[in-house]
Every structure is written in structure tokens, then in C-alpha cells.
N, C-alpha and C positions, 0 to 999 in steps of 0.2 A: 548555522541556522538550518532549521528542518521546516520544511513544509508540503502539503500533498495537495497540490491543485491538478484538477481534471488534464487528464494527458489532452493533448492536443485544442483545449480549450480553454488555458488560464488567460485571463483579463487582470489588469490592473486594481480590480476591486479586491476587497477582502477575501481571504486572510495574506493574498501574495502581497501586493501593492502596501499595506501599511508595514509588514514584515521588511520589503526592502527600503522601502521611504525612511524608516527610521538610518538606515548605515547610509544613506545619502547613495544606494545605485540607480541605475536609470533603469528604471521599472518597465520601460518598453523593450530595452536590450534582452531583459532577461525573458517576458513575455514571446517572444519571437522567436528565441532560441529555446526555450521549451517546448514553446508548441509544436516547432520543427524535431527538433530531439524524441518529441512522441506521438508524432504523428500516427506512426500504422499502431499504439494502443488507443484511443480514442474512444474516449467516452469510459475508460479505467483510473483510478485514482491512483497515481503514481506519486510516491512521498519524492520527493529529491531533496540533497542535503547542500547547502548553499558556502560557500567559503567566503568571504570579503574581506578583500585585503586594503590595505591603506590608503591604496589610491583610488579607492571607491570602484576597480573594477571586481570581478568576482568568477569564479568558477562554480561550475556545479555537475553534480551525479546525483542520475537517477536510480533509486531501490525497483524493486519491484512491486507489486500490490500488494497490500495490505491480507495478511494471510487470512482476516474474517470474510473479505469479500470474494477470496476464490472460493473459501468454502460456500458458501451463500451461491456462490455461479453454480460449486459442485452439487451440491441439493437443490439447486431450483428455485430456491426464494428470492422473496425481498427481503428480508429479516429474520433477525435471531429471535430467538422465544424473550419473553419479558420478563418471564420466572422460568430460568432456564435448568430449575433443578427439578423444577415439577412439570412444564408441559414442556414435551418435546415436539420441535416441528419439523423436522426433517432428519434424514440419513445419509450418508456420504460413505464408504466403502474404504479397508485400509490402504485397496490400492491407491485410490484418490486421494488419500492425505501422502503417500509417499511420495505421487505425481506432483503436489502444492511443494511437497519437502524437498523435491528434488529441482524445483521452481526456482522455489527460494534461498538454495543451501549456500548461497553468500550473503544473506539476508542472517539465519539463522544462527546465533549460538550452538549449532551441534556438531561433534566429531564425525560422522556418519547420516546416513540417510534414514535410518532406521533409527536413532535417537529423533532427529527433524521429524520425521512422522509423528512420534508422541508427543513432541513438542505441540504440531498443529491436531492432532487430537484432543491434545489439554484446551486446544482455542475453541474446538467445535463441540466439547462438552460445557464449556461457558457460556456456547450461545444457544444452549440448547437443542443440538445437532446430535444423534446415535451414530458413533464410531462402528459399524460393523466385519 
């Protein structure tokens, strides 16, 4: 099971709490042990991917963010463009997609650092972001 509640501040409310309630884990277990596990990112959206085994206890690993919202930190927004083929709102540098690639290259599908770069340029031309 996959979910991406706020690092160092998930609560038992939605989307954590119904996601574990359904496999019968104890919801506060997991709560406490995430927020401890992401503490120093706080306030980043951290997906983590949940295991549950039989005996209703459970393991988990955290990803890293979401490669739209490094871009978004790396241009300075709040958001992507709405029509992201016609208005562009910001720009981001190829360094900086290599820096996001080189973030997340266990995250990534790519052989290399330099395919992961085009990979998150393909993300930052969908949100309406100029790759320069």
C-alpha cells in the first residue's frame, strides 16, 4: 500500500487512517513512527510504501518527494500552469533537474543521471515549467 502523508505530520485522518483501518493496523503505531522517521523533512510530502503482513503488524519505506514539488520548490512556485502547453510559469535550469535526478535516482526508472534528468524535465514541461 502507498501513501504520501505530510512528513512529520501525519494524523490518523484521511487518506492514512482509513488506508490502514481497512488491514486492521494500529493507526497510531504507524502515525508515530512516521512522524519520527520524518522528522528533519517536515512540512514535505513524503509517499512511503506500507507492507502488512498477517499479523496486522507492518513495515514501511519512505520515497522521497514527489519530483513535481522539488520542481515547484526549484522555480519558486505554488503551482503548475493550468494549461501547461500554452502559459508557462516558471523556469528551472538543466542543472536543477539533474540535482531533483540525482535526489531521486532510487526513486527513478533510469540507468543514469542524465536519462533521470529528462525523465524530470518530461514532469516540468507538463506542469508548465521551461527546462533551460
Amino acid at each position: 500500500m502507498v501513501c504520501g502523508p505530510l512528513a512529520g505530520a501525519a494524523t490518523p485522518a484521511p487518506p492514512v487512517g482509513p488506508a490502514l483501518g481497512q488491514h486492521g493496523v494500529n493507526i497510531m503505531d504507524f502515525v508515530k513512527q512516521y512522524n519520527a522517521a520524518t522528522e528533519k523533512q517536515k512540512g514535505e510530502i513524503i509517499p512511503v510504501e506500507i507492507t502488512v503482513y498477517e499479523d496486522r503488524s507492518f513495515t514501511f519505506i519512505t520515497k522521497t518527494p514527489p519530483a513535481s514539488r522539488l520542481l515547484l520548490k526549484a522555480a519558486g512556485l505554488e503551482k503548475g500552469s493550468s494549461v501547461p502547453h500554452k502559459d508557462k510559469v516558471g523556469s528551472v535550469t538543466w542543472k536543477q533537474c539533474e540535482d531533483i535526478a540525482t535526489l531521486k535516482k532510487d526513486d527513478l526508472n533510469a540507468n543514469d543521471v542524465k536519462q533521470g534528468a529528462k525523465i524530470i524535465a518530461g514532469t516540468a514541461r507538463s506542469m508548465g515549467i521551461i527546462v533551460n
